[in-house]
C-alpha positions as CSV (number, residue, x, y, z in Angstrom):
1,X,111.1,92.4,92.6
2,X,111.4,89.1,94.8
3,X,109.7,86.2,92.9
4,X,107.5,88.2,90.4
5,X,106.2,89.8,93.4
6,X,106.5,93.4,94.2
7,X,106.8,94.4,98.1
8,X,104.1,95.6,99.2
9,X,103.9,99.1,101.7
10,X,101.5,100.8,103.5
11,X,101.7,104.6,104.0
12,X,99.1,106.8,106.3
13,X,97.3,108.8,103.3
14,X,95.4,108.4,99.9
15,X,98.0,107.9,96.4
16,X,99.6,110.7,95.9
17,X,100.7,111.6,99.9
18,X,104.5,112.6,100.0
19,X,104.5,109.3,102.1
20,X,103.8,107.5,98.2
21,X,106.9,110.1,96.6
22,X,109.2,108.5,99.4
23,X,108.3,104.8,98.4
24,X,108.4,105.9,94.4
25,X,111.9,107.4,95.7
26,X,113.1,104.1,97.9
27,X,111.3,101.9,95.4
28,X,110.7,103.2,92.0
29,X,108.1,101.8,90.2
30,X,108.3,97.8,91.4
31,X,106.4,98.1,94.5
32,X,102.9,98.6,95.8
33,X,102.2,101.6,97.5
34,X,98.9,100.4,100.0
35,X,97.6,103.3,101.5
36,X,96.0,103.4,105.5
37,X,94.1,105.8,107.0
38,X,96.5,106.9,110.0
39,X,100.2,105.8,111.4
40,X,98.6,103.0,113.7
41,X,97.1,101.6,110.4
42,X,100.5,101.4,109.2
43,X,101.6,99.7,112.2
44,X,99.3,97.7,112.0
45,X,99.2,96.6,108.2
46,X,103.4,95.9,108.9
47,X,102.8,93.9,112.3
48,X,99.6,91.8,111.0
49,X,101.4,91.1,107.4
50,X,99.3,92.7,105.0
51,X,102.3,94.3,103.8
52,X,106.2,93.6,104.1
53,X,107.0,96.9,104.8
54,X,105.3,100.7,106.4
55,X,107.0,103.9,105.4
56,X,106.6,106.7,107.9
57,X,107.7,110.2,108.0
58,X,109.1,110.9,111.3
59,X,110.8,114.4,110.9
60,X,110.1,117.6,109.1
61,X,112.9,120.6,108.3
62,X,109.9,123.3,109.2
63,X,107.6,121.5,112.5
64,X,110.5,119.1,113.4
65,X,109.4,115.2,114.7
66,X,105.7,114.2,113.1
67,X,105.0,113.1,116.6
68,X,102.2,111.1,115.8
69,X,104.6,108.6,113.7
70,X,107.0,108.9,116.0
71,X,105.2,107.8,119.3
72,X,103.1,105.1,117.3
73,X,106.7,103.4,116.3
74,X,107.7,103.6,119.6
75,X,104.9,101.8,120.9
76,X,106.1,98.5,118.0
77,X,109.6,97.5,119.2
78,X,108.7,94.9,117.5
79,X,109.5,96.7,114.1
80,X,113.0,97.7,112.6
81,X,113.4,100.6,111.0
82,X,115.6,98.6,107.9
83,X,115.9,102.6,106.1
84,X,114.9,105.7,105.1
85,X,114.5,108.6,102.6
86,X,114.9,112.5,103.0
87,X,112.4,114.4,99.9
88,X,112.0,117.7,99.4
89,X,108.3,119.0,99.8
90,X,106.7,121.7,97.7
91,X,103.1,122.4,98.6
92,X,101.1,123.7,96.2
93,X,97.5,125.2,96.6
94,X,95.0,123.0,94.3
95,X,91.2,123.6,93.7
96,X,89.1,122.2,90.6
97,X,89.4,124.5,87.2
98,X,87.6,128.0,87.0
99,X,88.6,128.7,90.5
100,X,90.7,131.5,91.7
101,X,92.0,132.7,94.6
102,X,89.6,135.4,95.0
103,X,86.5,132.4,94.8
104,X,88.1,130.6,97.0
105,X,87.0,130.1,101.0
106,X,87.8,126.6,102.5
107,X,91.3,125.7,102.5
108,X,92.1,122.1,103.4
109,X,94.8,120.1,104.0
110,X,96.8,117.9,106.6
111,X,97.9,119.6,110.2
112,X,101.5,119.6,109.4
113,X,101.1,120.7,106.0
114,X,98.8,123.5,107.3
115,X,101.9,125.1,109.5
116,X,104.2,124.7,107.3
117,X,102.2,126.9,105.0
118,X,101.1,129.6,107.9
119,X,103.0,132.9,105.9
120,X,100.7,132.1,102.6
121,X,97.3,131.4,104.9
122,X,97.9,134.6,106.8
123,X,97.7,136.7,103.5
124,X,94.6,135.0,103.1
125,X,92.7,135.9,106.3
126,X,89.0,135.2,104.5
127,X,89.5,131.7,104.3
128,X,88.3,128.6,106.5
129,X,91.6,126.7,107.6
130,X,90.3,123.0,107.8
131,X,92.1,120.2,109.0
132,X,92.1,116.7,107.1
133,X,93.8,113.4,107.7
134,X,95.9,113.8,104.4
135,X,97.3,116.2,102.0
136,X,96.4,113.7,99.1
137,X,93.4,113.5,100.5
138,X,92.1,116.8,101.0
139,X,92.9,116.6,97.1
140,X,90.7,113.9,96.3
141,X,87.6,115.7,98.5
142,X,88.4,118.6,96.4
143,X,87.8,117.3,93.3
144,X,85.0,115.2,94.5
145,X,83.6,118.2,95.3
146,X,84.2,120.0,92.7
147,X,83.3,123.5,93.1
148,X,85.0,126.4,92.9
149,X,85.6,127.9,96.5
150,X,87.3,124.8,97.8
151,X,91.0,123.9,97.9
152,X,93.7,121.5,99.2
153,X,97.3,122.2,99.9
154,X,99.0,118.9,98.7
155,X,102.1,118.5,96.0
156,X,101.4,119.3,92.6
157,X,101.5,115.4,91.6
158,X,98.3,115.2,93.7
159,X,96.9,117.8,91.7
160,X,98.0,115.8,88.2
161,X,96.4,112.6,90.2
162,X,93.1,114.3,91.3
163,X,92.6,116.4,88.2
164,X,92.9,119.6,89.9
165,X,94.2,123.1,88.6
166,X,97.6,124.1,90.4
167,X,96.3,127.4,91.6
168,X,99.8,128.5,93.6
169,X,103.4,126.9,93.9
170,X,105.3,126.4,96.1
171,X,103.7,128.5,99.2
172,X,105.5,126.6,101.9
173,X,107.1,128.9,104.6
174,X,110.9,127.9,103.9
175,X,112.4,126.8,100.7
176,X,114.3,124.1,102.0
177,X,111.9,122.3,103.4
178,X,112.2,118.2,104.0
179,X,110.7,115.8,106.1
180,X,112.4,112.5,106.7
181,X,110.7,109.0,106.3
182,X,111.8,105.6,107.7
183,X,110.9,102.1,106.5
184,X,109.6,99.6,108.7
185,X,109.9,95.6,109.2
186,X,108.1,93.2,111.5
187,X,111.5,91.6,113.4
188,X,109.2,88.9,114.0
189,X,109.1,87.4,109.9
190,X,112.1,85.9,108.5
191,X,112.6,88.4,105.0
């Protein structure tokens, strides 16, 4: 904590992102997890000073460089990348309670997440593979949603977050599966 403050940092997703487990991880609880819709938002959040720091994930164990994150740091060389974080991620398949994976037909969830859960889709071939902008995310729509033949693929924190029944664990294609995040800094503030 600097002066009764906690640092403020924006992440591309909704709470309860893997982007949020890699602050919680950097971070623990003193800090302020703000999240943004993409990585430009993040960027942008750092670069304007709504927030002293972005985290980004800029490398996965299964799909390699997120290369979305990657291109929009490269276009801020005004920003520092000042550290980073490795986390394990488990997927998990969520959906509200009473549903099953026989009731089940829309399956959403973040690109990247998506692929690196191709094995468990494909022994699935009756369900709608939809894209969303977040894992945590697709969560929340879930349980807004709230009936029984959607679900997300997000961690199983989301699922505690959104209120959402953890339906399978652990269905990514490789067990040792990582993605690698970096913090950000505007250069251009004194810190």
């Amino acid at each position: 904590m600097s002066d009764g403050v906690w640092p403020r940092v924006a992440f591309q997703g909704e709470r309860g992102a893997y982007s949020e487990d890699a602050i919680r991880h950097l971070w623990g609880r003193e800090v302020s997890p703000m999240p943004t819709w993409n990585f430009g938002d993040v960027i942008q959040a750092v670069s304007d000073g709504k927030t002293e720091y972005g985290i980004l994930p800029v490398h996965n164990t299964v799909v390699g460089a997120i290369q979305n994150a990657v291109d929009a740091l490269a276009a801020a060389p005004h920003l520092l990348v000042t550290d980073e974080t490795t986390i394990e991620i488990h997927h998990a398949l969520l959906a509200p309670t009473g549903a099953t994976l026989d009731t089940l037909t829309t399956i959403m969830s973040h690109p990247v997440a998506l692929a690196q859960c191709g094995r468990f889709l494909s022994q699935h071939p009756h369900w709608t593979v939809r894209e969303s902008y977040d894992t945590a995310g697709a969560a929340r729509d879930v349980a807004a949603q709230g009936t029984r033949d959607q679900a997300a693929i997000a961690s199983v924190r989301a699922a505690q977050r959104y209120q959402l029944a953890v339906l399978a664990e652990d269905i990514q294609d490789v067990p040792d599966n990582q993605t690698r995040f970096v913090v950000i800094r505007d250069t251009r503030r004194n810190r």
